[in-house]
DODODREN-248697 format. One record per residue: z, x, y of N, C-alpha, C, O in turn. Coordinates in pm, 1 decimal, decimal comma, padded with zeros to 6 digits, m for minus. Example, Ala and Ser with C-alpha at 12.3 -4.5 7.8 and 13.67 -1.06 7.14 Angstrom:
// DODODREN-248697
       n.Z       n.X       n.Y      ca.Z      ca.X      ca.Y       c.Z       c.X       c.Y       o.Z       o.X       o.Y
   00780,0   01319,0  m00569,0   00780,0   01230,0  m00450,0   00780,0   01320,0  m00330,0   00846,5   01423,6  m00331,9
   00708,0   01285,0  m00225,0   00714,0   01367,0  m00106,0   00787,0   01290,0   00003,0   00803,9   01340,9   00113,8
This chain:
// DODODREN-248697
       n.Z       n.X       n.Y      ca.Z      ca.X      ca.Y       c.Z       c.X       c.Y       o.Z       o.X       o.Y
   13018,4   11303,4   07976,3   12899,6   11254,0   08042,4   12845,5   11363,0   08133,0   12918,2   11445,3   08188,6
   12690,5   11357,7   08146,4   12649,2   11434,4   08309,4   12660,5   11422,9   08381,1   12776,4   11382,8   08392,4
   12599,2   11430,4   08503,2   12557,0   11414,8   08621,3   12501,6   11253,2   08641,0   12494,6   11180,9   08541,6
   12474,4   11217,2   08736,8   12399,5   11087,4   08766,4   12253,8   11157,7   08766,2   12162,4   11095,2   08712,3
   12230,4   11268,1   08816,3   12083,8   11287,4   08841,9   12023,5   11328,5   08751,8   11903,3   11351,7   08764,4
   12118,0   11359,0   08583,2   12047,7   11389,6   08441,4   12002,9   11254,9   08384,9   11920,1   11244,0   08294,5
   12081,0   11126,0   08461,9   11993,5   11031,9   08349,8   11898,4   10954,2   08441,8   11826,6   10864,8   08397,1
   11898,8   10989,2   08568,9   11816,5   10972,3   08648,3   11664,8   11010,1   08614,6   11574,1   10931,6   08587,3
   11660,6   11118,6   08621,2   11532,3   11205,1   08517,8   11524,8   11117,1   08386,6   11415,1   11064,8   08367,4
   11614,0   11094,8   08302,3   11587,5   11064,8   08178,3   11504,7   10889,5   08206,4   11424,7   10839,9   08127,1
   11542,8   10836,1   08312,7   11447,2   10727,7   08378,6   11366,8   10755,7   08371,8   11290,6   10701,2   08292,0
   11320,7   10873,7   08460,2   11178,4   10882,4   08540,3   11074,2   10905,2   08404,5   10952,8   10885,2   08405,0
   11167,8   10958,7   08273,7   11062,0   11007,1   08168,6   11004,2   10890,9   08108,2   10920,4   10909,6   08020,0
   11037,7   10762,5   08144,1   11046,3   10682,9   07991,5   10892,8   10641,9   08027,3   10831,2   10651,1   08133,4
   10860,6   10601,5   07920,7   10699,2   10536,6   07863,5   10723,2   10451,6   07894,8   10806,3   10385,5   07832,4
   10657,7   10399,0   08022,1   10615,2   10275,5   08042,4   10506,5   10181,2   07979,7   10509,7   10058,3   07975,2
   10404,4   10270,5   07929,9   10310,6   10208,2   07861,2   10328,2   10126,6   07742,5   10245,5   10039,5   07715,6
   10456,4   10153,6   07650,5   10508,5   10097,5   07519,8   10547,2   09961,4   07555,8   10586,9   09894,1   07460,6
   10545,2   09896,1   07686,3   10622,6   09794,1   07677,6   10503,6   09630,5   07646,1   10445,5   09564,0   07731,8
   10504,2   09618,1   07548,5   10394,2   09441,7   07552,8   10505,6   09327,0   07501,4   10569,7   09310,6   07397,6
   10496,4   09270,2   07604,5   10558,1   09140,3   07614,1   10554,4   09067,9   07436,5   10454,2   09074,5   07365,3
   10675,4   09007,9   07397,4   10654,6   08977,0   07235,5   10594,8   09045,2   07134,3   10548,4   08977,6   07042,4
   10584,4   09172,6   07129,6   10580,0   09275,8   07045,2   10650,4   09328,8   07021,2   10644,8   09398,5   06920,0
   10801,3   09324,2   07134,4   10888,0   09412,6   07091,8   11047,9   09346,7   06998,2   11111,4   09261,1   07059,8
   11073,5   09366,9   06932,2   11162,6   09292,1   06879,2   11307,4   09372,0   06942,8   11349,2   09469,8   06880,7
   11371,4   09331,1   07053,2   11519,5   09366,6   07131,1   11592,7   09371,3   07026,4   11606,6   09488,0   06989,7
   11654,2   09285,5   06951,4   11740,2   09300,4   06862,2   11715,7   09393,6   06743,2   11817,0   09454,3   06708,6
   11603,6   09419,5   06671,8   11579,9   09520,6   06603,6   11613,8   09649,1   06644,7   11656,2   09733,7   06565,9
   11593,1   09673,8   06796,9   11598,7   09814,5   06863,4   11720,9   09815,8   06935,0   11740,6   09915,9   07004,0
   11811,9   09722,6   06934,0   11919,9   09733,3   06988,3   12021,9   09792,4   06825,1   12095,9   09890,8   06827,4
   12005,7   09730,5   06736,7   12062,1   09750,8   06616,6   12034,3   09853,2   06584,4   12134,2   09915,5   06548,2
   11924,7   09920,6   06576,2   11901,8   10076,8   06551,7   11970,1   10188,5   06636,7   12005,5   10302,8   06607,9
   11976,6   10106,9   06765,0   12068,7   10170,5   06862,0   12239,1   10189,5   06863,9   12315,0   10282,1   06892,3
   12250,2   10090,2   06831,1   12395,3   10068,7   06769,3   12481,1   10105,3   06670,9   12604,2   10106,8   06673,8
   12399,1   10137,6   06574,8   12460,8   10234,7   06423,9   12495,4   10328,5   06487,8   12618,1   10322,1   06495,1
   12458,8   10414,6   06540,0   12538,4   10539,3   06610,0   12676,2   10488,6   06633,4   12777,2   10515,9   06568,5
   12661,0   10389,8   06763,4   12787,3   10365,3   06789,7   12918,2   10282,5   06736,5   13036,7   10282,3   06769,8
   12855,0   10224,7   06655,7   12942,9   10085,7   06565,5   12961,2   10170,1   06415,7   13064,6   10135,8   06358,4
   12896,4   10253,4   06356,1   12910,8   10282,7   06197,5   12846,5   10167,1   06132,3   12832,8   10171,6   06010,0
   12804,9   10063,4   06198,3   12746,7   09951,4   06098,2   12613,4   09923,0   06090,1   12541,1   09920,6   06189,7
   12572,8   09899,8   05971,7   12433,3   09941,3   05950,3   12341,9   09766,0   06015,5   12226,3   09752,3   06055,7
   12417,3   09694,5   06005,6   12370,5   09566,7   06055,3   12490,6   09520,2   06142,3   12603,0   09495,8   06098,3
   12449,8   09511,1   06275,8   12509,4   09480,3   06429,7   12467,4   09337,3   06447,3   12517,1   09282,9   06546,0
   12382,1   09259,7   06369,1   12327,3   09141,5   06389,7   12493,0   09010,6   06475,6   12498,1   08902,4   06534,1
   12561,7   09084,1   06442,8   12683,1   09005,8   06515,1   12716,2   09044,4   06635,3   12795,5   08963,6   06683,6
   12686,8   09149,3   06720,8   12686,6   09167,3   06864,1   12531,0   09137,5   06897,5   12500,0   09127,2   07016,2
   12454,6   09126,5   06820,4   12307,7   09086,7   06906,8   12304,2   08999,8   06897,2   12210,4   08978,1   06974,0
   12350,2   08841,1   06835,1   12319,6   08703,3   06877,7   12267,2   08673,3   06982,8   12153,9   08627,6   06968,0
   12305,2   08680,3   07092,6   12253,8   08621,3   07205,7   12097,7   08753,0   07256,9   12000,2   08718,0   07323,4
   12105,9   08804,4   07237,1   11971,8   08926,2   07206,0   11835,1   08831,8   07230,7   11764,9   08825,5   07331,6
   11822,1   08761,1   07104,4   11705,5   08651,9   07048,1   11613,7   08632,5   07146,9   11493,4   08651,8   07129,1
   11663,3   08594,0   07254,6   11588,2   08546,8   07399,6   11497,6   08649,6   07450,5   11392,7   08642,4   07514,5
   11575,5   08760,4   07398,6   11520,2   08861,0   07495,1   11425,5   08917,1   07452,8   11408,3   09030,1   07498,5
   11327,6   08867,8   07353,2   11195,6   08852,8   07259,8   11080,8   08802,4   07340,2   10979,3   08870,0   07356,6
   11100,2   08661,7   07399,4   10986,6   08632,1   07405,8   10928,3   08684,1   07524,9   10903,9   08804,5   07517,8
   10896,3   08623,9   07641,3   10783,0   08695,8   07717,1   10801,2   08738,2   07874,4   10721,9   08746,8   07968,2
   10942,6   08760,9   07860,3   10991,0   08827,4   08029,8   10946,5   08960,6   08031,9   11056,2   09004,6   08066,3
   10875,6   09063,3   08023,7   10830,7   09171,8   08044,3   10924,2   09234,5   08141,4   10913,3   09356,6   08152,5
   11020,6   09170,4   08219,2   11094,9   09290,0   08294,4   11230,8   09273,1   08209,1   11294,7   09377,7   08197,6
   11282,5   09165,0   08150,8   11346,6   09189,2   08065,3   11350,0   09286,9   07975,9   11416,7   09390,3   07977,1
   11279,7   09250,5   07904,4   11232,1   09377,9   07781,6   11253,7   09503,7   07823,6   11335,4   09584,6   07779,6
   11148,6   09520,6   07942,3   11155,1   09677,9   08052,3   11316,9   09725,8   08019,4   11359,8   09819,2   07951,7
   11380,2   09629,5   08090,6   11517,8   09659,5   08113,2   11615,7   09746,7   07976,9   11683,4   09849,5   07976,7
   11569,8   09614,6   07839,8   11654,8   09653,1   07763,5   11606,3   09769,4   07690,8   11681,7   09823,5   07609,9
   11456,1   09826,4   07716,0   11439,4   09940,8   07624,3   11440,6   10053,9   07712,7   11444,9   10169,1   07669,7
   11436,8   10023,6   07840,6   11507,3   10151,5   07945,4   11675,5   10173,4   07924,0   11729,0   10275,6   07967,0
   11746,7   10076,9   07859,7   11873,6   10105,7   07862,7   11895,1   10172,2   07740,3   11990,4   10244,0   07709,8
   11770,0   10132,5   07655,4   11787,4   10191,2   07477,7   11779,9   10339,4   07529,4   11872,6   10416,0   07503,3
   11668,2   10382,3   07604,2   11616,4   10527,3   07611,3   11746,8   10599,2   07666,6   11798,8   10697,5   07613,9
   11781,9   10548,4   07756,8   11942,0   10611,9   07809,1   11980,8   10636,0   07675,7   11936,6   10729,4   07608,9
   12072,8   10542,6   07631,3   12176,4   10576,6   07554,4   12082,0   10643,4   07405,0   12157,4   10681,6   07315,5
   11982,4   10653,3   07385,6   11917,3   10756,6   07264,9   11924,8   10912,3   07259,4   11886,4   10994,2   07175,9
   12011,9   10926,2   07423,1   12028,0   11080,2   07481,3   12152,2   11104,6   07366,2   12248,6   11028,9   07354,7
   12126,3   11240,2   07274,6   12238,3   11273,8   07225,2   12403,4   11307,6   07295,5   12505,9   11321,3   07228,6
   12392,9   11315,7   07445,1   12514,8   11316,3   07490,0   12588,5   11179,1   07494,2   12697,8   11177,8   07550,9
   12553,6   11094,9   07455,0   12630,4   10937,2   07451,4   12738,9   10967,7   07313,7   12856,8   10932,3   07313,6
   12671,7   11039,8   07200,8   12718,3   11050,8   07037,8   12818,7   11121,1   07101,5   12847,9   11189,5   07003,4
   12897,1   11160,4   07189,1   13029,5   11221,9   07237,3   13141,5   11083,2   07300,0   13263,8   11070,1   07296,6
   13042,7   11005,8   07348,3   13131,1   10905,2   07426,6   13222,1   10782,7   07312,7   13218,6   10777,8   07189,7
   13280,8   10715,0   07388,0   13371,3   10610,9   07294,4   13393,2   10510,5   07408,5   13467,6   10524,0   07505,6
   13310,5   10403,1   07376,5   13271,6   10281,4   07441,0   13297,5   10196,2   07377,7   13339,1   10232,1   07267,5
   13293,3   10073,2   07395,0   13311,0   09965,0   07299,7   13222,7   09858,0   07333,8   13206,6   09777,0   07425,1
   13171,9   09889,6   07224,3   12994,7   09811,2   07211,4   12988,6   09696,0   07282,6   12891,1   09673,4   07354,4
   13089,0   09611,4   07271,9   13124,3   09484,2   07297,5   13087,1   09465,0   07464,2   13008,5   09384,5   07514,2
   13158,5   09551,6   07520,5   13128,4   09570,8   07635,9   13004,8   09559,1   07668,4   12963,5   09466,4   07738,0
   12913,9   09674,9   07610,0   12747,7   09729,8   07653,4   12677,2   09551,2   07622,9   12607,4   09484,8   07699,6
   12720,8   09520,2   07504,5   12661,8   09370,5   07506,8   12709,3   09229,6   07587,3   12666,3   09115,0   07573,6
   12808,7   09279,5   07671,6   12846,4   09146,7   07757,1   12766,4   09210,1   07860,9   12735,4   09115,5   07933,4
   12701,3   09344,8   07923,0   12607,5   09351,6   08026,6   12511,6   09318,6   07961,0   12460,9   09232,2   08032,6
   12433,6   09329,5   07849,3   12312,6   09329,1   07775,6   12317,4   09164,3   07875,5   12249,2   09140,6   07975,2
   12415,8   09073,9   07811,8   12398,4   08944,8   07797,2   12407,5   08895,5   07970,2   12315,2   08843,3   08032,8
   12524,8   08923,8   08015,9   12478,2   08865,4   08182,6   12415,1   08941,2   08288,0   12316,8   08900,2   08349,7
   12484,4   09075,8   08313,0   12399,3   09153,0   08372,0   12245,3   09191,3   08405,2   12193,1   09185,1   08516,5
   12185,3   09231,6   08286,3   12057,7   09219,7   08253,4   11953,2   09167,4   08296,3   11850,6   09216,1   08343,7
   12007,9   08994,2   08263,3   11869,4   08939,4   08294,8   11908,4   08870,9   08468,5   11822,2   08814,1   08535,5
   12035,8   08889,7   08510,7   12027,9   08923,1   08665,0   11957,3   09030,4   08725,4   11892,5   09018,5   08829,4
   11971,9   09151,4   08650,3   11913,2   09276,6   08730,2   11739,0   09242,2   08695,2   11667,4   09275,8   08789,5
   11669,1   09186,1   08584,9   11570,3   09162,7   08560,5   11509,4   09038,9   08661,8   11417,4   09097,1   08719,1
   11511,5   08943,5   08697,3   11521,6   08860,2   08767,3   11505,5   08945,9   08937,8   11412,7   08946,3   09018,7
   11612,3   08997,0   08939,0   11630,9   09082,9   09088,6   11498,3   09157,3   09158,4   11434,8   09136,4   09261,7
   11489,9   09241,0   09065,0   11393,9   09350,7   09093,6   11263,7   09299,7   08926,4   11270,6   09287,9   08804,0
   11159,1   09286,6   09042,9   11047,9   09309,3   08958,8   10903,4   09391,7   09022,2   10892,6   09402,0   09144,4
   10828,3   09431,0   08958,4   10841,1   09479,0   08783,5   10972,6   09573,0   08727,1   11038,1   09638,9   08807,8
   10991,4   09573,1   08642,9   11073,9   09680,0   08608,1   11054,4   09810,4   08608,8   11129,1   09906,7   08591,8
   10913,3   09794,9   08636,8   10900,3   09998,5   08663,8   10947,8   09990,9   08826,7   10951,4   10105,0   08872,8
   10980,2   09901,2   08913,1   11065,2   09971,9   09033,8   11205,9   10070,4   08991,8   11224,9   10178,5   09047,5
   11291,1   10020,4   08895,6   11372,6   10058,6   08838,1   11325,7   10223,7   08768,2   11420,7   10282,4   08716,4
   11231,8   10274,9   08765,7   11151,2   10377,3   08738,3   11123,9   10452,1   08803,5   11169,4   10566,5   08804,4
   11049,4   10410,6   08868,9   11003,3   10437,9   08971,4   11034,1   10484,6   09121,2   10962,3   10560,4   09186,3
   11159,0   10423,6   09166,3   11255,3   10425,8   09268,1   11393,6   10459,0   09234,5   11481,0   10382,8   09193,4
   11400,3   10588,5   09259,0   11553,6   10649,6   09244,7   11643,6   10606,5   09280,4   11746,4   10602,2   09212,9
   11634,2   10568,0   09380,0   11786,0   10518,6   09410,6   11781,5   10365,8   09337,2   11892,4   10313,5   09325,6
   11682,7   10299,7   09293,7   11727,6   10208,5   09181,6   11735,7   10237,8   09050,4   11746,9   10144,5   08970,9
   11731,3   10378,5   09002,1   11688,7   10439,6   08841,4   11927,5   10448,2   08851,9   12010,6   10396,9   08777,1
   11948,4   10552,5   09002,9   12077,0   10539,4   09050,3   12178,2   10411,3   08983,7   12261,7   10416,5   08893,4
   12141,2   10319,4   09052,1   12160,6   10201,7   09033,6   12202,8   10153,7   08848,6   12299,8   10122,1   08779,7
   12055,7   10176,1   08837,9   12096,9   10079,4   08711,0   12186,4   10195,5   08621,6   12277,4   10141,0   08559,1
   12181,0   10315,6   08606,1   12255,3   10377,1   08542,4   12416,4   10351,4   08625,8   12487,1   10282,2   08552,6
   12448,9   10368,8   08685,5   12589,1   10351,8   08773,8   12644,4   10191,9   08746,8   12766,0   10175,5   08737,2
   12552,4   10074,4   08734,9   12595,1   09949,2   08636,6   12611,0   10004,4   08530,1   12711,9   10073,6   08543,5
   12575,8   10014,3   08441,6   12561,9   10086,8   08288,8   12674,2   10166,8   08227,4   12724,6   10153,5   08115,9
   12708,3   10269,4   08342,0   12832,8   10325,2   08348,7   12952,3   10257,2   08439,2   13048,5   10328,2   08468,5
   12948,4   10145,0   08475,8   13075,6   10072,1   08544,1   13064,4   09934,7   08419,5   13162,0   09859,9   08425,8
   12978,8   09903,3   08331,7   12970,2   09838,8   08234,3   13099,8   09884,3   08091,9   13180,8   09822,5   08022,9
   13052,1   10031,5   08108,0   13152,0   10077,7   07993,1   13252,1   10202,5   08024,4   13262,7   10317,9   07982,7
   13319,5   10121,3   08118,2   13457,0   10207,8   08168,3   13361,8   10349,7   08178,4   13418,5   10369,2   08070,8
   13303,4   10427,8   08193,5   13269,5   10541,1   08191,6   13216,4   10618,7   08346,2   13143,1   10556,9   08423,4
   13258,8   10742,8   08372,3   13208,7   10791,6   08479,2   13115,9   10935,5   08431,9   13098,8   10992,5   08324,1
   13082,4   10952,2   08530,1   12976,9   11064,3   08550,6   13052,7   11173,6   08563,2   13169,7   11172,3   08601,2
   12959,1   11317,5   08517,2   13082,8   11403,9   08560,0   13064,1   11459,3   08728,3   12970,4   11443,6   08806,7
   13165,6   11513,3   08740,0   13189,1   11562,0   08864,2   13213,5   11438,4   08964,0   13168,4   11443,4   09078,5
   13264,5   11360,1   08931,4   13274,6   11236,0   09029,0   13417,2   11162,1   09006,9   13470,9   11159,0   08896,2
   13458,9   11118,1   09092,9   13609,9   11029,3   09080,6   13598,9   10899,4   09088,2   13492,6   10863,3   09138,6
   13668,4   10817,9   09057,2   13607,4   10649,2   09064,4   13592,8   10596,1   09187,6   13504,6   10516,2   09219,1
   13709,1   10654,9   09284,4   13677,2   10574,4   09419,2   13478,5   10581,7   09478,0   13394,9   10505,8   09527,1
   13489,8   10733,4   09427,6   13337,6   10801,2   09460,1   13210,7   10697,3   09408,3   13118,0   10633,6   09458,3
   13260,3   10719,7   09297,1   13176,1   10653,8   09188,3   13165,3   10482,8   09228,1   13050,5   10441,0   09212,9
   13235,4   10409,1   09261,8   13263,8   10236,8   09303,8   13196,0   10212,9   09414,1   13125,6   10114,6   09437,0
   13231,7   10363,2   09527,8   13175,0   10342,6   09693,2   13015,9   10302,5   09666,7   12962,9   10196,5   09699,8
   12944,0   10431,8   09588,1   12822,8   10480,3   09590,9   12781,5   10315,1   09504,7   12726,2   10236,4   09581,5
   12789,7   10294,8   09449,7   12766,9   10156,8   09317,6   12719,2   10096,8   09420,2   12599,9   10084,8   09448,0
   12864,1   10034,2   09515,0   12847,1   09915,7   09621,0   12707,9   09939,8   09722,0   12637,6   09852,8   09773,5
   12695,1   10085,9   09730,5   12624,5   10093,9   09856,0   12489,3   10084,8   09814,1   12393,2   10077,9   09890,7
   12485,5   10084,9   09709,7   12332,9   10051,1   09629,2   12314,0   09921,8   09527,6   12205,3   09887,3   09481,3
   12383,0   09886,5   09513,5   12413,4   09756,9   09406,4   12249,7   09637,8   09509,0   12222,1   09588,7   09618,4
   12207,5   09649,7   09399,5   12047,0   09542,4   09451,6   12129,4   09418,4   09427,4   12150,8   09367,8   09537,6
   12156,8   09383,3   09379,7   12264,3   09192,2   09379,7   12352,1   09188,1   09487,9   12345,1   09083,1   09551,8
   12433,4   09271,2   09528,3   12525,0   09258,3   09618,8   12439,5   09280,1   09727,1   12446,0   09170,6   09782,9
   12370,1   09342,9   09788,3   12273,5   09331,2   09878,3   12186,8   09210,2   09880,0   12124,5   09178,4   09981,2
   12182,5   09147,5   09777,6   12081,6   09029,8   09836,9   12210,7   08910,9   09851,8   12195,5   08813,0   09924,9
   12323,6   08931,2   09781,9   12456,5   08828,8   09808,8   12406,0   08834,4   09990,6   12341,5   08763,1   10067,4
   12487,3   08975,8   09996,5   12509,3   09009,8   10172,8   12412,9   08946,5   10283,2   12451,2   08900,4   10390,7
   12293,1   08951,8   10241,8   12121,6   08884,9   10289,6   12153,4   08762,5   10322,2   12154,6   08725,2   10439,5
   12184,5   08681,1   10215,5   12169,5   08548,0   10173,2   12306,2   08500,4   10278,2   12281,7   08405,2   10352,3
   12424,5   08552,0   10286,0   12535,5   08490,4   10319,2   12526,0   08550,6   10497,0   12605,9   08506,3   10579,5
   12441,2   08632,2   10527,9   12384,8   08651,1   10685,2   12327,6   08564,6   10702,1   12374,2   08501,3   10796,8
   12244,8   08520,9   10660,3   12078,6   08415,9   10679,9   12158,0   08314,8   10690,6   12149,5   08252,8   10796,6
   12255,5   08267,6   10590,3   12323,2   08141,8   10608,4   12407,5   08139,9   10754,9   12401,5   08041,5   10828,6
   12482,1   08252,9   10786,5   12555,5   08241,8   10906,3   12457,3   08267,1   11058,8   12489,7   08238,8   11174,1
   12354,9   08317,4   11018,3   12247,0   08275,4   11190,3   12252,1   08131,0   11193,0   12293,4   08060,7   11285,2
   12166,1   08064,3   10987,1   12157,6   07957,6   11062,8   12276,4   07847,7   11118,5   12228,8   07745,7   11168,5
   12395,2   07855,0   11116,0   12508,7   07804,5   11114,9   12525,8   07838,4   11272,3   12551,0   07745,0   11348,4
   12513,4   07964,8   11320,8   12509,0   07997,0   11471,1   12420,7   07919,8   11517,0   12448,9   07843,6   11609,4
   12317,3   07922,8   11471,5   12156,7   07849,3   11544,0   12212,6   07689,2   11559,9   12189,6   07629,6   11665,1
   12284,6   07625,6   11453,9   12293,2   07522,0   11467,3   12386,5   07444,3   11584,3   12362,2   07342,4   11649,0
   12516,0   07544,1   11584,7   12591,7   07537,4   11662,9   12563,4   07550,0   11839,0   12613,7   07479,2   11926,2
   12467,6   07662,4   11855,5   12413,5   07681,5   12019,4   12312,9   07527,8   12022,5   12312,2   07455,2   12121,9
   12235,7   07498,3   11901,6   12150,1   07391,0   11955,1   12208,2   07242,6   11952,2   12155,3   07144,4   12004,3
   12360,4   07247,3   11861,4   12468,6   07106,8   11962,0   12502,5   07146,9   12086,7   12468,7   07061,8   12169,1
   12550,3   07232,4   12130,2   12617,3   07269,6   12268,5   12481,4   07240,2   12371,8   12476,6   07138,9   12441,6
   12380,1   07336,6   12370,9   12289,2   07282,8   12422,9   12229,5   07121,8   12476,3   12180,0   07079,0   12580,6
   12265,7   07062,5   12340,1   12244,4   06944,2   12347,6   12325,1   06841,4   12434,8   12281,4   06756,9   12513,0
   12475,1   06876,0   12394,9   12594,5   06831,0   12510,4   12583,4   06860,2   12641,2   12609,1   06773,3   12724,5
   12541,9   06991,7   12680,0   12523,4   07024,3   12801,1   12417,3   06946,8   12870,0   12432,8   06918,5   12988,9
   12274,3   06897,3   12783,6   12162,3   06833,5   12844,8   12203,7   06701,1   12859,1   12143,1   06642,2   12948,6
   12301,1   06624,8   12790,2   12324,3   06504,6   12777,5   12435,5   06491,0   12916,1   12444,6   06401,6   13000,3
   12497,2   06593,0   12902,7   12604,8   06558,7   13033,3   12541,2   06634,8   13175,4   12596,9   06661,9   13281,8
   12460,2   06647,4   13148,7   12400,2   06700,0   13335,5   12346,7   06553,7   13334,1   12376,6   06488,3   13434,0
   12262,8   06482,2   13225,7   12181,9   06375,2   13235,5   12297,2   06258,3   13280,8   12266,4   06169,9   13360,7
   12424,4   06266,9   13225,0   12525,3   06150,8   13264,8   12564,5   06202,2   13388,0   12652,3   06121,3   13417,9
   12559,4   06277,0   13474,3   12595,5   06360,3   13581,2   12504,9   06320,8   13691,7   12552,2   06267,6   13792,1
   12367,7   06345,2   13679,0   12278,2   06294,8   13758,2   12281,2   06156,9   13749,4   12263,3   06115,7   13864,0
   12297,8   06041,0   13654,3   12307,7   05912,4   13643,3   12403,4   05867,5   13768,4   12375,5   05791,4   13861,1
   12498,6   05923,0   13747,7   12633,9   05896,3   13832,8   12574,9   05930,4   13989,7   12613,5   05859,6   14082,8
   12510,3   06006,2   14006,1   12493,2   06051,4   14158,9   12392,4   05998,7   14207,9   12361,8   06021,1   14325,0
């Protein structure tokens, strides 16, 4: 493998303009993609669940033919992955990271998310970058991972309001017992 910042570039190149919602057939271009790596001329058995990814999510699509353009780089025809893998992210990953971030040209557009989705991609299929060690490689993931950042968001927001709730019982005890306090006097 390269660098992170060779397929970074290979992001920034891709044609955005090719992408129209239900024109593109995913599973056709995933299967063309796949003979390289499988030897089999019909993959129609790792793209089953693919089908969906036809009709009209436009950042979907984005997603899966930005991941085609990656792996169309002749330095992948060196690697040994197991397809199986690349299609259990195809299948859950994906349309989380699609969902996450929209449009999909942020993913383009914004390096440290072009970062991102290649560093899933490569923690998808056991694979590292060169010049990098895994601890390296896991830290940097976490510290950019767009899902785990909105986990982190979501599970703050929940604990203010859990604080908020808590100061405005105490509050409340305190107003109720000065009020039984003054009663008494």
């Amino acid at each position: 493998m390269k660098e992170i910042r060779y397929y970074i570039k290979r992001i920034a190149e891709f044609p955005t303009f090719q992408i129209q919602p239900g024109k593109i057939d995913i599973a056709a271009l995933w299967n063309d993609t796949l003979i390289r790596f499988t030897n089999e001329i019909n993959n129609s058995k790792h793209l089953e669940h693919l089908k969906s990814a036809n009709h009209s999510d436009k950042n979907l699509q984005g997603l899966h033919t930005l991941i085609i353009h990656i792996l169309s780089d002749q330095e992948w025809e060196k690697e040994n992955f197991v397809p199986k893998k690349l299609i259990d992210f195809l299948n859950t990953k994906l349309p989380e990271l699609a969902s996450s971030v929209s449009p999909y040209t942020e993913w383009i557009h914004d390096n440290e998310r072009a970062e991102e989705l290649v560093r899933l991609l490569f923690a998808a299929l056991d694979l590292l970058p060169l010049k990098e060690d895994k601890k390296y490689f896991e830290d940097r993931l976490r510290s950019i991972d767009t899902i785990e950042r909105i986990k982190i968001l979501e599970e703050s927001k929940k604990a203010q309001e859990r604080a908020k709730e808590i100061l405005e019982r105490m509050k409340r005890a305190e107003e109720e017992e000065a009020a039984s306090k003054y009663n008494r006097e």
